[in-house]
Every structure is written in C-alpha cells, then in structure tokens.
N, C-alpha and C positions, 0 to 999 in steps of 0.2 A: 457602656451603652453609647454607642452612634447618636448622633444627632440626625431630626429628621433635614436638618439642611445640608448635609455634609451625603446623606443618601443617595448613591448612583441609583437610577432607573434600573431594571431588570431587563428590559430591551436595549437598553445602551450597552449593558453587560453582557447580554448573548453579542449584538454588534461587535462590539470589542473582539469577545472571543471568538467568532466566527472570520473577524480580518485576520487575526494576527495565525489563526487555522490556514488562513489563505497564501500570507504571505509565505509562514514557512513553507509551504505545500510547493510553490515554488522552486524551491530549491532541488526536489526529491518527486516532481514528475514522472521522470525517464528513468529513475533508480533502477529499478528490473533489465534495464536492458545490457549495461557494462558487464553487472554481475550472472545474468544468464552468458553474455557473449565468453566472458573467464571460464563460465562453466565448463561448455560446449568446447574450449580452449585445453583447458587441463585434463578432462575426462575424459574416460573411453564412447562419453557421447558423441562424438567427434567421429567415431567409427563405426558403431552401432543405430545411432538414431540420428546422422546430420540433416536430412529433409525435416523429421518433427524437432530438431534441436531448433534449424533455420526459420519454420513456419513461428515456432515458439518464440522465440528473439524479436521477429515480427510483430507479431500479434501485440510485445509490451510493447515494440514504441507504437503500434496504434491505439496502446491505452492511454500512453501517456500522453497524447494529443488533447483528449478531452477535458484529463486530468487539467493539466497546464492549460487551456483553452478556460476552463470555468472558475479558476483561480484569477486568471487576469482579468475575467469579466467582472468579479467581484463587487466593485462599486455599481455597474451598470446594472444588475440584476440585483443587488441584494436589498435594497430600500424598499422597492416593491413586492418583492417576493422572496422575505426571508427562510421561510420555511422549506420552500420552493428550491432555492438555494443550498439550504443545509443538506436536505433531504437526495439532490443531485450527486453533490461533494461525497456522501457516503457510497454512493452507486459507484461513480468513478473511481473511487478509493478502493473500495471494499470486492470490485471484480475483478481486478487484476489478480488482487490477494489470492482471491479463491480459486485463480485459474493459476497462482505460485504454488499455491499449497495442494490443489489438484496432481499437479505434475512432480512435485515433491514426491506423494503417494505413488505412482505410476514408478518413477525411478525407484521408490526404497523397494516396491515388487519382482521389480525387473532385477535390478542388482542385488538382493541382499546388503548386508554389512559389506559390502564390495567398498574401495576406496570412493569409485562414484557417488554412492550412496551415500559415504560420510563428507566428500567437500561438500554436495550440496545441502545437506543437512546443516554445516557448518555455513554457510552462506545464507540458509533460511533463517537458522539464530539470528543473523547477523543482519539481517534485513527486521526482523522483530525488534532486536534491539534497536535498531535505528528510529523505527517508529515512535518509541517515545517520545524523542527531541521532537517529530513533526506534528505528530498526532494528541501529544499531553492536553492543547486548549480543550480537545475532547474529550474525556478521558473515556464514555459508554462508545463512541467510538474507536479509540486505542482497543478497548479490550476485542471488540467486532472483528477488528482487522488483525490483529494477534489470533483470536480464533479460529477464524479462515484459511488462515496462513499455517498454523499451526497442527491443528487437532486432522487431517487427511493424512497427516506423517504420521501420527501416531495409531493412527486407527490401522496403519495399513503396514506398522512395524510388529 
C-alpha cells in the first residue's frame, strides 16, 4: 500500500504523460514523408500515379507542420488548456494516419498482390510498428492511430 504522502496527483500524471507524448512526437513529425518519398522511389508509383504520389508527399509534410508546431507549443498551451491540448495532438496525429491508411487501401485496389502493393504494405507495418515507441504514453491513442492506419488495408484486401 502507497502512502498517502508518497501519492503523485492525477493531473501531475496526465502532465507527465502528455510532455513526455510531446517530447517523443518530436522526433516522428515528418515520418510519412521519407517513407512515402522511398515509396514513390521504388515503385511503379513513380510511373503510374507521380502527380497523386507528389500531391500525397506533400500533403504529409503539411501535416507534419502542425504536428511538430503543437508539440513545441507544449508548455505554452498545456497549463491552461490541457484537454484542449490533448484533444488537438490526437487531431494532428490521427489524420495524417487516416489519410496513410486511406491511400494504403487505394493502392492494395489498384495493384493487387502487385510488388507495389506489398512494399507499402510493408512500410505501413512499419510505420505501426513505430508508433509504439512514440505513441505508448497513450496507449487509447496508440490503438486510434494503429486503427486508422491499419483497418482501410484490410477492408479493401
């Protein structure tokens, strides 16, 4: 049994978790855009779809703008409005996902089991996988963004 003097607050505890959400987030702003531009690189996307491969590559770095914008705000926003705060971070998190996982679906359509079809599939893994290390202080948000990301490939293989 804890002592009640040893007891962290419960809003010190989301604080906690919500910096150290930020901090990592940090690092993995811009992540979609390397691995679209590889995609777009190895694939017969390159020859078939290079305006929607280019428009697509685009569109992630201007997610990741906000992204990485409201991670650096962190201390300046979150004291007064942490909810406010949390509730953003999942927005900018979680629509990039859905517009990954959207285009996942559109490719596994288009190509089949086609090799296209499997690197980025193999790259969507691997952007899921990633998510754990960034995403764990969440974890009802890890799964959000797993789903997103996730479940448009499957629906549409």
């Amino acid at each position: 049994m804890v002592s009640e003097r040893y007891a962290v607050p419960t809003a010190e505890i989301e604080s906690r978790t919500d910096r150290e959400l930020a901090r990592r987030s940090l690092r993995v702003a811009f992540m979609y855009v390397p691995v679209a531009t590889l995609l777009v690189a190895i694939t017969d996307l390159k020859h078939d779809l290079l305006l929607g491969a280019a428009i697509f590559v685009g569109a992630m770095v201007a997610a990741g703008v906000p992204r990485l914008m409201w991670c650096r705000r962190f201390d300046a926003i979150y004291p007064a409005a942490s909810t406010r705060w949390r509730q953003r971070f999942a927005a900018v998190t979680l629509l990039p996902a859905a517009a990954w996982g959207l285009a996942m679906a559109l490719v596994a359509v288009r190509y089949a089991l086609d090799w296209t079809t499997i690197a980025c599939l193999m790259a969507t893994v691997g952007i899921a996988a990633g998510s754990v290390s960034s995403l764990s202080p969440r974890v009802e948000l890890f799964r959000r963004f797993v789903s997103v990301l996730l479940l448009p490939a499957l629906a549409a293989g």
